[in-house]
C-alpha positions as CSV (number, residue, x, y, z in Angstrom):
1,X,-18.9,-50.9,-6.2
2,X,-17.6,-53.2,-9.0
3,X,-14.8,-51.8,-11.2
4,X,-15.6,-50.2,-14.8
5,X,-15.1,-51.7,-17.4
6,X,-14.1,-49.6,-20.4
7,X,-13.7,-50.0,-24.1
8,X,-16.0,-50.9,-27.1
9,X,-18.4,-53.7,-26.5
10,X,-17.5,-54.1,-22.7
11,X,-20.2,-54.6,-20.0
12,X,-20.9,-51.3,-18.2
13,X,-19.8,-52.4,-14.9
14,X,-23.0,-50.8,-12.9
15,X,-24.9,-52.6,-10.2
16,X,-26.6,-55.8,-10.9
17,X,-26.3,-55.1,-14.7
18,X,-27.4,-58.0,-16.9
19,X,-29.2,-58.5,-20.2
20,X,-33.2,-58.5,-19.8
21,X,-35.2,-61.7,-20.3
22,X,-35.4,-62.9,-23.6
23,X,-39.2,-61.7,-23.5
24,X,-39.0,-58.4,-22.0
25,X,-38.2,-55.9,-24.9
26,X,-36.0,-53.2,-23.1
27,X,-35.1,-51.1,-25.8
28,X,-35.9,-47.2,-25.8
29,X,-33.3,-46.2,-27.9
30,X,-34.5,-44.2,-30.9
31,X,-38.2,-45.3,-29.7
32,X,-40.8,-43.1,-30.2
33,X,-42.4,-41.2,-27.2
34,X,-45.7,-43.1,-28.0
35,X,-43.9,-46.1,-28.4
36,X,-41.8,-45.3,-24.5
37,X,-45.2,-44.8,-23.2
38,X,-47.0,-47.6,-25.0
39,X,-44.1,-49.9,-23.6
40,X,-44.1,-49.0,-20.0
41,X,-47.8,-49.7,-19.7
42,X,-47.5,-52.7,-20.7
43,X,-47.4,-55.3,-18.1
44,X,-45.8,-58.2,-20.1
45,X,-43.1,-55.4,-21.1
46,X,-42.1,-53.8,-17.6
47,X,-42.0,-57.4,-15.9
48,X,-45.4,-57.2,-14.6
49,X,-44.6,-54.0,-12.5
50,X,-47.3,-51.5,-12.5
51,X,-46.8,-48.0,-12.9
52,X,-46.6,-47.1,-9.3
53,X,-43.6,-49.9,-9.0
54,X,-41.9,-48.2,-11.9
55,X,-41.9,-45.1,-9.9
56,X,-39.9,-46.9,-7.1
57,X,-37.6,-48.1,-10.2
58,X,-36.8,-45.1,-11.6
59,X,-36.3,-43.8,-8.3
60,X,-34.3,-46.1,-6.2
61,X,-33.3,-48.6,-8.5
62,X,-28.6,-48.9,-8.3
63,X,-28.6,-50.1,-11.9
64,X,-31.4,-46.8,-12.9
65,X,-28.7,-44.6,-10.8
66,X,-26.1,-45.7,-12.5
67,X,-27.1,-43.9,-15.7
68,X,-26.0,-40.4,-13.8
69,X,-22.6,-41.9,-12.5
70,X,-21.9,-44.1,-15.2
71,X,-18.0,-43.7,-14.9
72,X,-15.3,-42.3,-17.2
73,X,-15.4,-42.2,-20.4
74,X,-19.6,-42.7,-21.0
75,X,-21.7,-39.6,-20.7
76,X,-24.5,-39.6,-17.7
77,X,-28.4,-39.0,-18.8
78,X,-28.4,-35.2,-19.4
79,X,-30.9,-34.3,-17.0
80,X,-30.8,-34.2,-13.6
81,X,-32.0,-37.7,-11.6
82,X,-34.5,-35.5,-9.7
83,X,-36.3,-34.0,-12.8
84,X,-36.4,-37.2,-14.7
85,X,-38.5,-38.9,-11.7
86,X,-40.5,-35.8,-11.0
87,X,-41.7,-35.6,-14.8
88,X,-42.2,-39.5,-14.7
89,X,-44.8,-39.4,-11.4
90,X,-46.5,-36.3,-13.5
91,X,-46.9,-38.5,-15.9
92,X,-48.3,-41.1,-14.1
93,X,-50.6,-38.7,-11.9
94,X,-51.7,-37.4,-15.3
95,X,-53.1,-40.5,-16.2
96,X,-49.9,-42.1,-18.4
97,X,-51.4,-40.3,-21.4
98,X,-49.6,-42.1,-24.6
99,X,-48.6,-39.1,-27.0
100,X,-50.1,-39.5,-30.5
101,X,-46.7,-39.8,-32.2
């Protein structure tokens, strides 16, 4: 594993992390659920990955991961890793409904 980095306006340090392409819009924070949903539909948004690749993302993915061992001083995602992919492939074998708001 590469060393953390910590301190304001340092690079996390997790696996394989890097900026997105200029023309993927990776941004969830303070996104709307519609908007979340909306996003990760969209081919030209995920990269061209479907939704069944996204599963495999969310799932396996080191740099995904990393958000429930992100190292001291930065809080992990505040649900368990299992939950959050469970509730994703619900949402999926629901049909990826996009919430009205």
């Amino acid at each position: 594993n590469p060393p953390a980095s910590y301190g304001a306006h340092m690079p996390p340090g997790a696996p394989n992390w890097h900026l997105p392409p200029p023309n993927m819009k990776m941004v969830f924070h303070n996104a709307s659920p519609a908007a979340i949903a909306r996003s990760l539909k969209d081919p030209a948004a995920t990269n061209g990955k479907d939704l069944e690749a996204l599963i495999e993302h969310v799932a396996h993915d080191e740099l995904v991961l990393w958000g429930w061992d992100p190292g001291v001083g930065r809080a992990p995602v505040p649900i368990p890793h299992a939950d959050f992919v469970a509730a994703f492939k619900a949402w999926v074998a629901a049909g990826a409904p996009v919430p009205e708001r």
